[in-house]
C-alpha positions in Angstrom: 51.3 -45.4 9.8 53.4 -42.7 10.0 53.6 -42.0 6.6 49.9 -41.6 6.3 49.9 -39.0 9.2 52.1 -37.3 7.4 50.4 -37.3 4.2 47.3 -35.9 6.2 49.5 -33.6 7.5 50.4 -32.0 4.4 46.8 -32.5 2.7 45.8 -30.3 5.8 48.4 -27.6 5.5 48.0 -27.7 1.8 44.2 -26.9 2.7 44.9 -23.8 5.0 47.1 -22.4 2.4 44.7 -22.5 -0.2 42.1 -20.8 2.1 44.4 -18.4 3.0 44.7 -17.0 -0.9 41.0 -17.2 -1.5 41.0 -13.7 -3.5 38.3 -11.4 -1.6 35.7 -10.3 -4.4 34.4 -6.4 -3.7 30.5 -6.9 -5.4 29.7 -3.3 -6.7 25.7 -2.8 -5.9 24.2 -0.2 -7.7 21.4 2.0 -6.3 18.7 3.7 -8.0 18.9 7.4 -7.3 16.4 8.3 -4.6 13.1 9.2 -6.4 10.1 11.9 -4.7 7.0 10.0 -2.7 3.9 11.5 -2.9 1.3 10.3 -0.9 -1.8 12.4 -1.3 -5.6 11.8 -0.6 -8.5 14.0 -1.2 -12.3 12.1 0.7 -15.6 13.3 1.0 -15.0 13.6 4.5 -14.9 17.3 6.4 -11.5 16.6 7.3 -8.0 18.2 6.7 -6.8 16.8 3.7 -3.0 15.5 3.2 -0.4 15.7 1.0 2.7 14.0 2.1 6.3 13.5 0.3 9.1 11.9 1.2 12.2 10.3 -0.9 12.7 7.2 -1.7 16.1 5.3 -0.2 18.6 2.5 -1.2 17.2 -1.0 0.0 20.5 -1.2 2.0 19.4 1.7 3.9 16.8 2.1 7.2 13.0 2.7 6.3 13.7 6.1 7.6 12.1 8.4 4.5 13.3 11.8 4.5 10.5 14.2 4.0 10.2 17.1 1.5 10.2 20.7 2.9 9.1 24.1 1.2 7.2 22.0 -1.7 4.3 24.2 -3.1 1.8 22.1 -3.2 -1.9 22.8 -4.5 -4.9 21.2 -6.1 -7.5 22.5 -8.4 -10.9 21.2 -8.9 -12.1 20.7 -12.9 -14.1 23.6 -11.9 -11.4 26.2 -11.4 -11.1 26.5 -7.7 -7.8 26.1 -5.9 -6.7 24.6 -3.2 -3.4 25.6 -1.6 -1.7 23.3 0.7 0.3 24.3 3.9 3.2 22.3 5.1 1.8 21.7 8.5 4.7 19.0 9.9 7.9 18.5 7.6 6.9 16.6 4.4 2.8 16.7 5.7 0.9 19.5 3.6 -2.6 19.7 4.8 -5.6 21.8 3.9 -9.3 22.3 5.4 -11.0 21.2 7.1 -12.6 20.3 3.7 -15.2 17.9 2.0 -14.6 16.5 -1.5 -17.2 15.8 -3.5 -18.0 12.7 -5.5 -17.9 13.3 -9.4 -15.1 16.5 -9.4 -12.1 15.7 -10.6 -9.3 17.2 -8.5 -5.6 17.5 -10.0 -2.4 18.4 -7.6 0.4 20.3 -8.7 3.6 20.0 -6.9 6.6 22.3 -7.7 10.2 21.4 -5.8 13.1 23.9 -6.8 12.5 23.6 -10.9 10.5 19.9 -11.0 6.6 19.6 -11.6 4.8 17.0 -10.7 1.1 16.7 -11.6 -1.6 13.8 -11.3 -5.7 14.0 -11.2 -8.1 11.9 -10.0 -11.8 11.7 -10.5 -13.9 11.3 -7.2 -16.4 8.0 -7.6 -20.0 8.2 -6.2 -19.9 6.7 -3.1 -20.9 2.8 -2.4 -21.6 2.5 0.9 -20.7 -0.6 3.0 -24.2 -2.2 4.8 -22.6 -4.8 7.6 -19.3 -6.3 8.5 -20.1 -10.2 9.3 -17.1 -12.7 11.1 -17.0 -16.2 8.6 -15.3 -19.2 9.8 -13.3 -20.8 6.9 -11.6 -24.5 7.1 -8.0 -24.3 6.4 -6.5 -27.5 6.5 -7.3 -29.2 9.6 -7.7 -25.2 11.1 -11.2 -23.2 11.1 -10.0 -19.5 10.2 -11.9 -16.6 11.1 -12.1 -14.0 8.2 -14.3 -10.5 8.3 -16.2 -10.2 5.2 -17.4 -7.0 4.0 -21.2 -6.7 2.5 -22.1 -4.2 0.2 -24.4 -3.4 -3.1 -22.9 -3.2 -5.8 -24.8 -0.4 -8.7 -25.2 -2.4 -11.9 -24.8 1.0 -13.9 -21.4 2.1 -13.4 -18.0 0.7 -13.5 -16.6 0.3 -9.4 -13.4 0.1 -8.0 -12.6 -0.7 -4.1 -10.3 -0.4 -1.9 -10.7 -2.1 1.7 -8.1 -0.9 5.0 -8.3 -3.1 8.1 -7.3 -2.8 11.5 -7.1 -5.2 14.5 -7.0 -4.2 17.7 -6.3 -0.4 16.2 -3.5 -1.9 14.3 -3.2 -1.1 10.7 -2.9 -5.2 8.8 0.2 -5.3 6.6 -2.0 -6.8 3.6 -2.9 -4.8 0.9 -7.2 -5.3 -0.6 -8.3 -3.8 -3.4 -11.3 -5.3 -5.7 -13.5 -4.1 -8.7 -17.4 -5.1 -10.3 -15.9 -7.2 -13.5 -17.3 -10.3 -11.9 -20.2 -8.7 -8.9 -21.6 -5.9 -11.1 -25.0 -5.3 -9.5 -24.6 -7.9 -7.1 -24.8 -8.2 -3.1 -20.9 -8.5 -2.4 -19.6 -10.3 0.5 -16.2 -9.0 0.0 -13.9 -11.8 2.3 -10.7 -10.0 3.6 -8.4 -13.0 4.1 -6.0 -12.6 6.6 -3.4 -14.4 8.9 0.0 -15.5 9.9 1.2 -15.5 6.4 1.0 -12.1 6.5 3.4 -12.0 9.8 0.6 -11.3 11.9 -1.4 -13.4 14.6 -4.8 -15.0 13.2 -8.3 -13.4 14.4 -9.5 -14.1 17.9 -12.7 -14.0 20.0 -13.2 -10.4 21.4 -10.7 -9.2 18.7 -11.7 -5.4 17.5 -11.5 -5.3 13.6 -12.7 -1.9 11.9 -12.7 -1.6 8.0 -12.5 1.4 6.0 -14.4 1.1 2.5 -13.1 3.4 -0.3 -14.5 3.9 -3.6 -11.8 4.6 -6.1 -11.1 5.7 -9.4 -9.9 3.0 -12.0 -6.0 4.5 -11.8 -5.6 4.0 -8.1 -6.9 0.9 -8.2 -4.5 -0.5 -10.5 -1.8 0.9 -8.3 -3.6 -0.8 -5.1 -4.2 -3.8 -7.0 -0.6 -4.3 -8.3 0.5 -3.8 -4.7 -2.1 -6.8 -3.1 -0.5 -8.9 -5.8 2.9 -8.4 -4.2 1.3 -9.9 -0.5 0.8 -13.5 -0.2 -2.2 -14.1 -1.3 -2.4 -17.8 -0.6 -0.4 -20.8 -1.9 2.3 -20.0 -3.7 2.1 -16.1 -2.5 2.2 -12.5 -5.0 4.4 -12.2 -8.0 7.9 -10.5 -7.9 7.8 -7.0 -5.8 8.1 -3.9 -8.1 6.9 -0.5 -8.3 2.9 -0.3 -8.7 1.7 2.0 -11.3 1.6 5.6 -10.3 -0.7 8.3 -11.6 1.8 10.6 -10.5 3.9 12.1 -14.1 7.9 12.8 -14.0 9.1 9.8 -12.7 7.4 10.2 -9.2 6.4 7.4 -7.0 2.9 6.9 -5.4 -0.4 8.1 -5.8 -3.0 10.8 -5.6 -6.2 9.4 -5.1 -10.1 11.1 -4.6 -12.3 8.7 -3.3 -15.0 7.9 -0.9 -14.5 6.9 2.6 -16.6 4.8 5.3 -15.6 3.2 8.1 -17.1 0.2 10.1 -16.2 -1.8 13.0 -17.5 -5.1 14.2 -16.1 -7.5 17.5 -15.1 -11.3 16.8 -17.3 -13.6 18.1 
């Protein structure tokens, strides 16, 4: 008896000793340099329109973006008239009030120090949104309640959308953007699913859901659409995160999109 105790003993001791000179392995993680952000929108609303950069920073790091001061930033319309941008807040260039108008393209310019950064964007005649409806869908044992979106779509021209919902005046984390390849000339009851697998609480009675509609050109929506494949989008959820498509040249993130704009709101019943 002893002798096993003994043998445990040393099997134990043998066992600290071996943690102990575990070799500690320093993991070197690279980080991509921090690249610009340019968020910039031009609508055909009579608004003050907005540029905004930021940087990038290392996943390791606090969503905390640094914005870009003392850019020059300005946009020209494809029929020669400029548009110069004032840096209103740091990293928020703003000009207007002022009303885009469907059909001009508009390209920015962005200079920082020695760097250029240029993208255009062609405005899209406006589709305009004709109701917001609530539609109870089964899920499982579950009914769901999802706000569909109803619009015509024009059978003559090619349309992208993109669709922004809020709850309760809170912006939804999921991403919806949609095009006519399969509804050209149709009535569209565009569903925008939506739930906990998006981290937020399902739809309730007396919940206040507003929609913006955007009509977008085919570049942005190929960066909005890369981004709503990254969000679970049911079973099995979005593809491997990565950066969307920007339309934005020299290595730039983001986008700089013209589009339409119209906003509805509807209350859950």
């Amino acid at each position: 008896m002893l002798n096993k105790i003994y043998t445990l003993l040393l099997l134990a001791t043998g066992s600290l000793l071996l943690a102990s000179c575990e070799k500690v392995i320093d993991v070197d993680i690279k980080t991509p340099p921090n690249q610009l952000v340019i968020e910039g929108n031009i609508t055909d609303q009579l608004d003050l329109q907005t540029i905004k950069i930021t940087q990038s920073v290392p996943y390791t790091d606090s969503n905390v973006y640094p914005p870009v001061q003392n850019a020059d930033v300005s946009v020209t319309t494809n029929d020669g008239v400029v548009l110069h941008f004032k840096e209103s807040t740091p990293g928020n260039y703003t000009f207007g009030p002022y009303k885009g108008i469907p059909g001009k393209t508009y390209t920015l310019r962005v200079v920082i120090e020695t760097a250029i950064y240029t993208a255009s964007s062609t405005m899209p005649a406006p589709v305009r949104a004709d109701s917001l409806s609530i539609v109870n869908l089964k899920f499982g044992s579950s009914l769901r309640k999802i706000v569909a979106v109803h619009y015509q779509d024009p059978e003559t021209t090619t349309n992208q959308y993109r669709f922004i919902m809020k709850v309760n005046n809170t912006l939804t984390r999921r991403v919806y953007a949609d095009n006519d390849r399969l509804t050209n000339g149709n009535n569209v009851k565009e569903q925008l699913f939506y739930g906990s697998d998006d981290d937020n609480e399902e739809l309730d009675t007396n919940d206040e859901v507003e929609v913006e509609m955007q009509c977008i050109d085919n570049d942005i929506f190929k960066y909005w659409y890369t981004l709503s494949q990254q969000t679970q989008n049911g079973p099995g959820g979005g593809v491997t995160p990565g950066n969307p498509p920007s339309n934005i040249n020299n290595n730039s993130l983001g986008y700089f999109s013209a589009h339409t704009t119209q906003t509805k709101t509807i209350t859950v019943q």
